[in-house]
C-alpha positions as CSV (number, residue, x, y, z in Angstrom):
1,X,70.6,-136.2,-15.2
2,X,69.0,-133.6,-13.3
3,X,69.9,-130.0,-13.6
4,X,71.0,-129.0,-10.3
5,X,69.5,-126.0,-8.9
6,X,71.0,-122.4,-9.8
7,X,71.0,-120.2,-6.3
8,X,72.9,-116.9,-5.1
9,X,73.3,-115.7,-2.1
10,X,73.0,-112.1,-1.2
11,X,74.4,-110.3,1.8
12,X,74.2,-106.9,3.2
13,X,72.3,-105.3,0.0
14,X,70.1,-103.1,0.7
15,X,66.0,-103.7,0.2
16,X,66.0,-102.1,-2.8
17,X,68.6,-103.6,-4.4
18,X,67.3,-107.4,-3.5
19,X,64.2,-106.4,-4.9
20,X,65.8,-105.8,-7.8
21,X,68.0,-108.7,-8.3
22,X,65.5,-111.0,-7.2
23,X,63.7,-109.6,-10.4
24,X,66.4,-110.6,-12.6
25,X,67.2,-113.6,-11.6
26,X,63.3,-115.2,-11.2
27,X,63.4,-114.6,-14.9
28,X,66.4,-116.8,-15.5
29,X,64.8,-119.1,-13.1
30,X,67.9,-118.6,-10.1
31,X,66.6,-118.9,-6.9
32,X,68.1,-116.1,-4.4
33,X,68.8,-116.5,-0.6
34,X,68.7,-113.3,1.3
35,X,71.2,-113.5,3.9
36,X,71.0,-111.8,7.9
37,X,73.6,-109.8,8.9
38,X,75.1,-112.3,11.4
39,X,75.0,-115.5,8.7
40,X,78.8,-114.5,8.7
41,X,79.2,-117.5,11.3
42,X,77.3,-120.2,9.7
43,X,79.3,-122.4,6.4
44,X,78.4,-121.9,2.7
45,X,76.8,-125.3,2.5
46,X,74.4,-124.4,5.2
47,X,73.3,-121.3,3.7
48,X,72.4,-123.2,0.5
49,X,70.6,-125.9,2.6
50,X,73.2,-128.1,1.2
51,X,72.7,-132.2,2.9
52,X,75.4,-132.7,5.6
53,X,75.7,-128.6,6.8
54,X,74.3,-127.9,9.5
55,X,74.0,-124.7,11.7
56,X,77.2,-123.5,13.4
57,X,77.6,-123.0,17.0
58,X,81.1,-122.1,17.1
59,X,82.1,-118.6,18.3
60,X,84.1,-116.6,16.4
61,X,84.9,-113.9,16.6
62,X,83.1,-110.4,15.5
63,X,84.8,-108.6,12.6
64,X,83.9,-106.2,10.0
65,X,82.8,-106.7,6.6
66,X,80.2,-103.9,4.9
67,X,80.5,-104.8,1.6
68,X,77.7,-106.3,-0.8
69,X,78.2,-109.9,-1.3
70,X,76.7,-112.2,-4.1
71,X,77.9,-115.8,-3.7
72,X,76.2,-118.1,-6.7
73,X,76.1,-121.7,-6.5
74,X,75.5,-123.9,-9.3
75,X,76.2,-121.4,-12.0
76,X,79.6,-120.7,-13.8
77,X,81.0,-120.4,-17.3
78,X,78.9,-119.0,-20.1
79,X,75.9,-119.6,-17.6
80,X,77.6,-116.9,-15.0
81,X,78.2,-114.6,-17.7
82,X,74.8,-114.3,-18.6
83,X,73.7,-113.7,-15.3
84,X,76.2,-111.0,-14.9
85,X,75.0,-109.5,-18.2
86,X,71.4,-110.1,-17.0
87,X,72.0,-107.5,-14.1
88,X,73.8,-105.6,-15.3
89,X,70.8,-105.2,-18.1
90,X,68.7,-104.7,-15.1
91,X,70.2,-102.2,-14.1
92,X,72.2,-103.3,-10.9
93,X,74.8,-101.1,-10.2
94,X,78.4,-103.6,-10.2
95,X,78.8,-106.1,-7.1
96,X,82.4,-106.0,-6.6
97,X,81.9,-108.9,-4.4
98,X,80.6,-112.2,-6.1
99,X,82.4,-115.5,-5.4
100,X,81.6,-119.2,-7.0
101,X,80.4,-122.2,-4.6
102,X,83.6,-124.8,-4.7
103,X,83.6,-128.2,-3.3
104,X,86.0,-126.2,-1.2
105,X,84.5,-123.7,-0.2
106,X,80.9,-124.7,0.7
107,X,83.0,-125.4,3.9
108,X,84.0,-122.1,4.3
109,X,82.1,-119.7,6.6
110,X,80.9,-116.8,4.6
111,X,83.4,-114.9,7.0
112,X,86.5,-116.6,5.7
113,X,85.1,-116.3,2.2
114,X,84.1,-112.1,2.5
115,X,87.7,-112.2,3.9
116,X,89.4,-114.0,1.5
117,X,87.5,-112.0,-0.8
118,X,88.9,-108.7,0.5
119,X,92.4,-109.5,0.9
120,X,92.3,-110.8,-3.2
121,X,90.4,-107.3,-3.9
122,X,93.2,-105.5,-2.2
123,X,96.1,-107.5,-3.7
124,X,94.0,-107.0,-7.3
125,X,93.5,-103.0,-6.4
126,X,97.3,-103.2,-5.4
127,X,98.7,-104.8,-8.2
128,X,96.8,-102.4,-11.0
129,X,98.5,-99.4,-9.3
130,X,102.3,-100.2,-10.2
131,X,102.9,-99.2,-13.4
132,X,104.4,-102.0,-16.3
């Protein structure tokens, strides 16, 4: 069996920083997908180049979302760790906001996943406040 191909997608980082990660992860052999700003509209699958995605006309509408976002496809377990480690190693300050591909969520629009995203950071954030 083939070994599928490892890819992350990176949104709103800035030059620098994508230089940098794209650094890293050539070395483990991860191919990176640097994102526009308005890619927010288009599905997960289509960003990937997944077969069966393709583009999105649909209008929806304009929202914000100015956060760093690394989405990586093909790699979890042990595997993700590593590649966490890796930039961290490199020297890449922590992404707060990294999601998994899911058979789900390669439907998704990168909008509904940065917002499902933020509202699980915000419960997360929430929760660690009260005391136990």
């Amino acid at each position: 069996m083939r070994k599928q191909e490892e890819k992350v997608l990176l949104y709103q980082f800035s030059d620098e920083t994508v230089l940098a990660i794209k650094s890293v992860l050539s070395k483990l052999g991860i191919h990176t997908v640097v994102l526009e700003q308005d890619s927010w509209r288009q599905r997960i699958g289509f960003l990937l180049a997944l077969k069966g995605f393709s583009q999105s006309t649909a209008e929806e509408a304009a929202w914000s979302f100015p956060h760093e976002t690394a989405v990586f496809h093909n790699i979890k377990g042990k595997r993700l760790d590593q590649v966490l480690q890796a930039l961290k190693d490199g020297g890449i300050a922590h992404v707060r906001f990294k999601a998994v591909t899911t058979p789900f969520n390669l439907h998704w629009t990168l909008g509904r996943l940065c917002k499902t995203m933020d509202k699980e950071h915000a419960y997360m954030m929430e929760r660690d406040k009260k005391p136990q």
